[in-house]
C-alpha positions in Angstrom: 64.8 -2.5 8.3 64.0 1.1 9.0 66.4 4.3 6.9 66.4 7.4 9.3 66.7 10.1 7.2 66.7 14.1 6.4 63.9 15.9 4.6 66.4 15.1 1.9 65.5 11.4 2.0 66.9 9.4 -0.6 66.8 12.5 -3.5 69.8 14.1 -5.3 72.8 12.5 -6.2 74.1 10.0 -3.8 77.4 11.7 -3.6 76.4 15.2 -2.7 74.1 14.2 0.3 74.7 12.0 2.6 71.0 10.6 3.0 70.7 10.0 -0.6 74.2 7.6 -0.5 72.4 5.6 1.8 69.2 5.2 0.2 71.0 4.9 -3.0 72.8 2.0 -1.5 70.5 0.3 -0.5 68.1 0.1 -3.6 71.9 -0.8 -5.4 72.0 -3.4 -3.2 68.3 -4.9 -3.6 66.7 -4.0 -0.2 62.9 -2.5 0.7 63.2 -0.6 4.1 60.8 1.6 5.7 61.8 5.2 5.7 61.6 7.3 8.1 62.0 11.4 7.9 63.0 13.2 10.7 63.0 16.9 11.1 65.6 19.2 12.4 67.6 19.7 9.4 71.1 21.6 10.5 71.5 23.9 7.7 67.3 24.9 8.0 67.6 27.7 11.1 64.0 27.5 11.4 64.6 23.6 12.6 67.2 25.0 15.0 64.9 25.1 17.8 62.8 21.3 17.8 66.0 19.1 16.5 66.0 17.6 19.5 62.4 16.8 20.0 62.4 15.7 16.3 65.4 13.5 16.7 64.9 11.9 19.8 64.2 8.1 18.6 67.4 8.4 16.4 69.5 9.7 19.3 68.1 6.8 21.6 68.8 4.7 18.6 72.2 5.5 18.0 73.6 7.5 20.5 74.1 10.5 17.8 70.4 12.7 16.7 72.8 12.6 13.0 71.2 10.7 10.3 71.1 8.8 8.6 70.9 5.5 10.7 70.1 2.3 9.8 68.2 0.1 12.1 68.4 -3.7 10.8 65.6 -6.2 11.7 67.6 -7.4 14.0 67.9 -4.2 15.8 71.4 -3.7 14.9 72.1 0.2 14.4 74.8 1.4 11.2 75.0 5.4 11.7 76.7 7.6 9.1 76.0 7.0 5.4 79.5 5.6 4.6 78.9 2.9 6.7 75.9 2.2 5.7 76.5 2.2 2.0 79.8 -0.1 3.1 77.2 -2.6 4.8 75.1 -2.7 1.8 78.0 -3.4 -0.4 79.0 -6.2 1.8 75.6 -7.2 2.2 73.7 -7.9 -1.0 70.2 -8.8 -0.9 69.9 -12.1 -1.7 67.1 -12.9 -4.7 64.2 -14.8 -3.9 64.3 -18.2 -4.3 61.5 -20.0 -6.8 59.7 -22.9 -5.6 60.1 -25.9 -8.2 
C-alpha cells in the first residue's frame, strides 16, 4: 500500500494535520506502506506554480490532486485523512501468524 502525502508526511500531531492522522492511523493500526511525498503544498506560495505537475499521479489516482490518498494493494483508492484513518480502524492489521 502506498500513503500520498504533504511535505508534512506523517509529523506533528495527528489531529492538527491531516497527513499526520493518516499516517498516525495507520502505524495505530499495524500497517508498513510506502510513502510517498508530493510537492505543491497549498499554504507554501512558492509551490503555487508546479502543484499541478507535482500532483499529477494523485489526481489520476483519485480524481482530487488533495492528499492524502491511500492507494491499497489492491488498487483501491481512500482520499481524505478521515476516511482513511476510519478504514484503518475498521481494518486492523492482522498479526503474523507463527508456524508450529
Amino acid at each position: 500500500m502506498v500513503l500520498y502525502t504533504c511535505g508534512q508526511k506523517t509529523h506533528g500531531p495527528g489531529f492538527a494535520h491531516p497527513c499526520a492522522k493518516a499516517g498516525k492511523a495507520l502505524d495505530a493500526a499495524g500497517y508498513e506502506y510506502e510513502l510517498k511525498t508530493v510537492g505543491g503544498y497549498r499554504l507554501a506560495a512558492w509551490t503555487w506554480g508546479s502543484r499541478d505537475a507535482d500532483r499529477e499521479e494523485v489526481k489520476r489516482l483519485s480524481g482530487t490532486n488533495e492528499v492524502p490518498i491511500l492507494v491499497l494493494d489492491n488498487d483501491e483508492v481512500i482520499s481524505g485523512s478521515g476516511a482513511i484513518a476510519r478504514w484503518a480502524k475498521e481494518h486492523p492489521r492482522s498479526p503474523a501468524k507463527s508456524g508450529g
